[in-house]
C-alpha positions in Angstrom: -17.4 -14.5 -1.6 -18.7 -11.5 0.2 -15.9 -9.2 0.7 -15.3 -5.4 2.4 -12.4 -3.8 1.2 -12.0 -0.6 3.5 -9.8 2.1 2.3 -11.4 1.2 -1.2 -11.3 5.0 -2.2 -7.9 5.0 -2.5 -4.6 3.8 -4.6 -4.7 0.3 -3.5 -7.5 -0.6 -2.6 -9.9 1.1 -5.9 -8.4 -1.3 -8.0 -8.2 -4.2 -5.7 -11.8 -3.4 -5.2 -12.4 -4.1 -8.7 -10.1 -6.6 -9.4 -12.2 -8.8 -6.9 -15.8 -7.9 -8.1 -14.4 -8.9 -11.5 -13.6 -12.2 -9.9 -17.1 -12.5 -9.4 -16.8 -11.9 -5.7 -19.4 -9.4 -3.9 -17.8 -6.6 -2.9 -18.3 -3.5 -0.9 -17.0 -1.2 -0.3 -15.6 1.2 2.9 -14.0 4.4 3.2 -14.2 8.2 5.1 -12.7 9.6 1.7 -9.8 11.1 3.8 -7.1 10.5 1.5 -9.0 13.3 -0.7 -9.0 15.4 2.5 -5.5 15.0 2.4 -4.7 16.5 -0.5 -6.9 19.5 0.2 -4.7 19.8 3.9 -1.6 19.8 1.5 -2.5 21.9 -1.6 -2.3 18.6 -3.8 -3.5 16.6 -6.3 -3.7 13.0 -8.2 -1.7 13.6 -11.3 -4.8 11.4 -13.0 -8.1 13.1 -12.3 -10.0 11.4 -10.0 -14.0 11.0 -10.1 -16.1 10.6 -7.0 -16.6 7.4 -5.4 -20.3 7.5 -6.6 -19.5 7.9 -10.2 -16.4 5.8 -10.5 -18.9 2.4 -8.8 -21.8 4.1 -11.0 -19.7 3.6 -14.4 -18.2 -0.1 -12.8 -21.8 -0.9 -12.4 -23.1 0.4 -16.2 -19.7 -1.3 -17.7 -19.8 -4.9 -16.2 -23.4 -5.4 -14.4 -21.6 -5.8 -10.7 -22.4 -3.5 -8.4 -19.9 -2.2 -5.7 -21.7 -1.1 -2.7 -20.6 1.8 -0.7 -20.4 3.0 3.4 -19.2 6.5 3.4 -17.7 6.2 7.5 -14.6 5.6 9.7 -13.5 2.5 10.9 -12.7 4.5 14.5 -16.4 4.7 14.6 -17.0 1.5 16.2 -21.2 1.7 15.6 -20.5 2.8 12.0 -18.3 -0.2 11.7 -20.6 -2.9 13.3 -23.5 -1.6 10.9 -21.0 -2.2 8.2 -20.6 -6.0 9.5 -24.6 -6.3 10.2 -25.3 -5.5 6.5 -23.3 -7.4 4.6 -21.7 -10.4 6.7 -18.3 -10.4 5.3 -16.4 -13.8 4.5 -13.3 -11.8 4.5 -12.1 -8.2 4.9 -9.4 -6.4 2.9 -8.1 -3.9 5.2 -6.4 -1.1 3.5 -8.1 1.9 5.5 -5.0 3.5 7.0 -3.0 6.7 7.1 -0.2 5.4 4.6 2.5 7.6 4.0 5.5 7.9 6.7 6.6 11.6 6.5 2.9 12.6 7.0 3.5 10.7 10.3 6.4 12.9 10.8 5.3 16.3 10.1 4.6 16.8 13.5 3.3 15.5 16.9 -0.4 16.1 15.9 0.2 14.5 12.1 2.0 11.5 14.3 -0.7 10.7 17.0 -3.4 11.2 14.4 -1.4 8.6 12.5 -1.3 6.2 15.6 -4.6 6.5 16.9 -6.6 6.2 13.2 -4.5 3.5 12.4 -4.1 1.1 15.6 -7.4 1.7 16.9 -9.8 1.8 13.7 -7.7 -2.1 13.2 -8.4 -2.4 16.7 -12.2 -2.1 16.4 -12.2 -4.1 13.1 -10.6 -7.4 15.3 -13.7 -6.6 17.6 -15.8 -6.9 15.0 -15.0 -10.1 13.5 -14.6 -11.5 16.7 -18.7 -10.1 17.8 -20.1 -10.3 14.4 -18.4 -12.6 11.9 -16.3 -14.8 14.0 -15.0 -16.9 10.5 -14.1 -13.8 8.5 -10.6 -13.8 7.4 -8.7 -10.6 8.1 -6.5 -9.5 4.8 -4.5 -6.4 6.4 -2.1 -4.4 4.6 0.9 -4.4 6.3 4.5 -3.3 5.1 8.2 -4.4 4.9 9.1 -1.3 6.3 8.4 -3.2 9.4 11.4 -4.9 9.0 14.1 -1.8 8.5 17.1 -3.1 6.6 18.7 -5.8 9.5 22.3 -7.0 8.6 20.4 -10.7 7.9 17.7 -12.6 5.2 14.4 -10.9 6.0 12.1 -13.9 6.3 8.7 -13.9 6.3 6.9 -13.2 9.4 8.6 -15.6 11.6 12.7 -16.5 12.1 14.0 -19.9 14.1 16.0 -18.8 16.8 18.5 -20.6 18.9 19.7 -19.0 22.2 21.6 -20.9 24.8 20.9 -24.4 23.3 16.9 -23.6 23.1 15.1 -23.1 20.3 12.3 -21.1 19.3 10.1 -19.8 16.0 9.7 -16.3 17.0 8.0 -12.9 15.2 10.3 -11.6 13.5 12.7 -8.7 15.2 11.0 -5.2 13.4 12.6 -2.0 13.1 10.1 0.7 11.7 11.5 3.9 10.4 8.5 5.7 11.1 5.8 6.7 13.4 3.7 5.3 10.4 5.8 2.2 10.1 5.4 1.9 14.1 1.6 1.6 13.8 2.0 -1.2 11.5 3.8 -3.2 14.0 1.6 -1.9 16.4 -1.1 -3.6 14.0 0.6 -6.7 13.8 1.2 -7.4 17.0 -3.1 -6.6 17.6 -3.8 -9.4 15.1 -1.0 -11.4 16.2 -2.9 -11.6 19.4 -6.2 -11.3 18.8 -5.5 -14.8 16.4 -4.4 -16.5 19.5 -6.8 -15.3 21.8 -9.9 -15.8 19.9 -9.4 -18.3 17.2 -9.3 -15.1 14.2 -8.1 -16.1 11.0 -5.7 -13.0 9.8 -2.9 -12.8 6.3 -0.7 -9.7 7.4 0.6 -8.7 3.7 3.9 -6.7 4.4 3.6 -4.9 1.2 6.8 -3.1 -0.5 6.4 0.0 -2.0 3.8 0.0 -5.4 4.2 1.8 -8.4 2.1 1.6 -11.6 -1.3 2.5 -12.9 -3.3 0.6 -14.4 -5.1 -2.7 -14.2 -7.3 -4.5 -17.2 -10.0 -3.2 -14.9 -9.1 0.7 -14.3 -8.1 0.5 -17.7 -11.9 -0.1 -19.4 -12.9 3.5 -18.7 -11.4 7.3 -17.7 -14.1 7.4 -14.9 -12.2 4.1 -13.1 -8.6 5.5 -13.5 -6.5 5.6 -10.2 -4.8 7.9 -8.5 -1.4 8.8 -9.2 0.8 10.9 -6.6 3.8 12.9 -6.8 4.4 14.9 -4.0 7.2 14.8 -1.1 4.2 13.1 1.3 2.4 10.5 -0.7 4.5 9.8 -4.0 6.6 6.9 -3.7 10.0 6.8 -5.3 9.4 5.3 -8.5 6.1 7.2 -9.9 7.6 10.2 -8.2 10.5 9.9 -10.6 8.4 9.2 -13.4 6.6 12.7 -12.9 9.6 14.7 -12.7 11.2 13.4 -15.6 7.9 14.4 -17.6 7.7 17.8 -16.0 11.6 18.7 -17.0 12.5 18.5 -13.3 15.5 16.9 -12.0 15.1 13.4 -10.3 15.4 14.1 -6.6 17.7 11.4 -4.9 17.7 11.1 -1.5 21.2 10.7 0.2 23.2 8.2 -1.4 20.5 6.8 -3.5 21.8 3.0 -2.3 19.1 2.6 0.0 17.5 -0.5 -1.2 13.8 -1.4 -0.8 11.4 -3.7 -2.4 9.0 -2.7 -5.2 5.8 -4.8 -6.7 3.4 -3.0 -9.4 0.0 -2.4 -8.7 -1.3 -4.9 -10.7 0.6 -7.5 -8.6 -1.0 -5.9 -5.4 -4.4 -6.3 -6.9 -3.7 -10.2 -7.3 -1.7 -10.8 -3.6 -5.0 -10.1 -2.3 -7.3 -12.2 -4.8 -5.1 -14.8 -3.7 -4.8 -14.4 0.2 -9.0 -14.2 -0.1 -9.0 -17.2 -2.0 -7.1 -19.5 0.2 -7.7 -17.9 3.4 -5.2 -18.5 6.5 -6.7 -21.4 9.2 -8.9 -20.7 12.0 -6.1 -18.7 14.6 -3.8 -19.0 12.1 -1.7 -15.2 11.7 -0.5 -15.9 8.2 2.2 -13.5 7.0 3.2 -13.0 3.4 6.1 -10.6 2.1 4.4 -9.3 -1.0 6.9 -7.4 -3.0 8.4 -8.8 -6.6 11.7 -7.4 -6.8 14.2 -5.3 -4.8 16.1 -2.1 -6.1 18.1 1.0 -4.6 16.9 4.3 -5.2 19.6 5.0 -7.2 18.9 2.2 -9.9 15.1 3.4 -10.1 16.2 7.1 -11.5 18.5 5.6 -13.4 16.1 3.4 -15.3 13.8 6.5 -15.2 16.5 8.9 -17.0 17.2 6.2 -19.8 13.2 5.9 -20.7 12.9 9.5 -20.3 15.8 9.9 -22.8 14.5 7.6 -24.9 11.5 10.1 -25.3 13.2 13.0 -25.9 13.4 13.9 -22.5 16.1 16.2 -20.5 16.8 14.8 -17.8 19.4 14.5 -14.8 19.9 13.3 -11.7 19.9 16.1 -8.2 21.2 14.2 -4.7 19.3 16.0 -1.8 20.1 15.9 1.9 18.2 12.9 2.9 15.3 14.1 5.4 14.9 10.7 6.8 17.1 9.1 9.4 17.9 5.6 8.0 21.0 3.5 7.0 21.8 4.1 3.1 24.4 1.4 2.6 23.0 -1.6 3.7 22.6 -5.5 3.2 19.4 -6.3 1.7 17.4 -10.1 1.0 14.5 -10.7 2.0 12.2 -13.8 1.3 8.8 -14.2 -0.8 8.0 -17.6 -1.6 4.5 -17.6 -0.1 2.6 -15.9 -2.6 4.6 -17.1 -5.0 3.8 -20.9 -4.3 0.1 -20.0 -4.3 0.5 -19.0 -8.3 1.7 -15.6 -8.0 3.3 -14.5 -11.6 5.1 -11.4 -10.6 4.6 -8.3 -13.2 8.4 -7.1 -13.3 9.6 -3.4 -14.0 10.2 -3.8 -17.3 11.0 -0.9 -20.1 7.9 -1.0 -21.6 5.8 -0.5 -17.9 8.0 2.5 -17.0 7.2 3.8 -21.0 3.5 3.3 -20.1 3.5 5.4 -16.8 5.6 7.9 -18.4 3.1 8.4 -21.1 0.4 8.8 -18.9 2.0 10.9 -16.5 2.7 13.5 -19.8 -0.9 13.2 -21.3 -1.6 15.0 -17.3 1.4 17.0 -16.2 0.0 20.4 -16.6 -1.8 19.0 -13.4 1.4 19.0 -11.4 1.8 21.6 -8.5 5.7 21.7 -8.6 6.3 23.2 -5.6 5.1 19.9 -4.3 7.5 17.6 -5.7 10.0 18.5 -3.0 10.4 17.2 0.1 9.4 19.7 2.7 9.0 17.4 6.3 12.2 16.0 7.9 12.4 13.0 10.4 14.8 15.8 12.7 
């Protein structure tokens, strides 16, 4: 298949991107570089060196024979973006090109209308291209479960049967983002949502949970495809954040209570939820969602695990509760449903001891890397 996967720079989508064109599948590739731009804004860093897009598709191409194609633009660019469709003629388009991280939404009003406006409209413009230009291409959009919150009932997926004064209905499920970040995903949804119904798009929204990991059998054949890795209070995600404190001797920072619960999937999972939703595409006006996550832990039992593998290795390590900077309920119910992806052959990677060991082991081979004044968090939801 001819596939775009925008965002293709960055931590999900480089190895997704390579995951696919070792499928066989023709892929390019789409991206403004700005999660590098990023880490310039914030003084930080990839705990894995990074190469630059060139070189990384350069070595892909000298190491397997595919080439990767590249467009260096924005997908807010709305000319940029229909060049994009004119040249390559997408069957389907992996859309991870979005501002990702929640307290960079929240740092302040600029960092949260940037936030909105990248996000809602650069999806915007991509419905409007499929629906001008490729009219059969299957959206694949990264959404997120932080859609949901953390309701008091089973989080299904996408959809819940309601019954209200002896009528029923199968309605979107009720969201409750935590973010201005998570608010532009919904945002997003309800685009696609609409644009299915109106013009006959195909669309998979995947509410991803949070990734952790590395590597993949593909970023694994050379140092030049390695992904990123990151640690600081914006863009590291619980578990790898952990993972890099415990090798730099610092305390594992628990928010709150720690017994906020979310759900987790490694990276190599991610790389396959998408192979799959690409592979058996949703029907013409269909707005397929899929809850792509693996397993579901609290904050609390991811340091744990961290402490006892960081032990194991010699380690000194301890736990450090902080003042939660986000506004969110820490004791909560928790279940949500994932069959989808699952039914479609999914075999789930699970966090075991040996892929924490891994991560750790990488993580120490780089830590002199670490900026550790970053590893705090510095932006409150107040």
């Amino acid at each position: 298949m001819r596939i775009v996967v925008a965002g293709g720079d960055g931590f999900c989508g480089w190895p997704t991107a390579l995951h696919l064109s070792n499928q066989g599948h023709e892929v390019t590739i789409v991206d403004n570089l700005s999660r590098r731009k990023w880490d310039e804004e914030l003084h930080s860093n990839s705990v894995t060196p990074i190469a630059s897009l060139e070189d990384r598709v350069e070595k892909w191409k000298e190491l397997t024979g595919n080439e990767i194609k590249t467009f260096i633009g924005d997908l807010n660019h709305y000319d940029f973006l229909r060049e994009v469709f004119r040249q390559t003629e997408p069957e389907a388009f992996v859309h991870f090109a979005e501002q990702r991280s929640a307290p960079y939404s929240m740092i302040d009003r600029e960092h949260a209308v940037f936030t909105q406006q990248n996000n809602v409209i650069g999806n915007l413009n991509v419905l409007y291209a499929i629906k001008e230009l490729a009219p059969d291409c299957h959206l694949i959009k990264l959404g997120t479960m932080g859609e949901y919150g953390a309701p008091n009932i089973d989080i299904e997926e996408g959809y819940i049967e309601i019954e209200h004064n002896g009528r029923k209905d199968v309605l979107p499920y009720p969201k409750q983002p935590g973010s201005f970040y998570h608010l532009s995903k919904v945002h997003d949804s309800h685009n696609i949502m609409f644009a299915c119904k109106i013009w006959g798009i195909r669309a998979t929204d995947l509410n991803q949970g949070i990734v952790y990991g590395l590597h993949t059998n593909e970023t694994k054949m050379d140092p030049m495809l390695v992904n990123r890795v990151d640690y600081d209070g914006v863009f590291g995600t619980a578990l790898n954040r952990f993972l890099i404190q415990a090798a730099t001797g610092h305390d594992l920072t628990v928010y709150g209570s720690g017994k906020q619960t979310r759900s987790f999937l490694n990276i190599e999972d991610t790389v396959r939820c998408v192979q799959i939703a690409a592979e058996n595409p949703a029907d013409k006006g269909e707005f397929r969602v899929f809850n792509q996550f693996t397993e579901y832990f609290s904050v609390l039992e991811l340091a744990e695990k961290v402490k006892k593998i960081a032990q194991e290795k010699g380690l000194d390590t301890e736990l450090a509760y902080l003042e939660n900077p986000r506004i969110e309920p820490e004791d909560h119910y928790y279940h949500a449903v994932n069959t989808g992806l699952r039914e479609l052959g999914l075999e789930p990677h699970l966090l075991t001891d040996e892929v924490l060991h891994d991560i750790l082991q990488t993580v120490i081979e780089h830590k002199d890397r670490v900026i550790k004044e970053n590893v705090l968090p510095s932006i409150t939801w107040k």
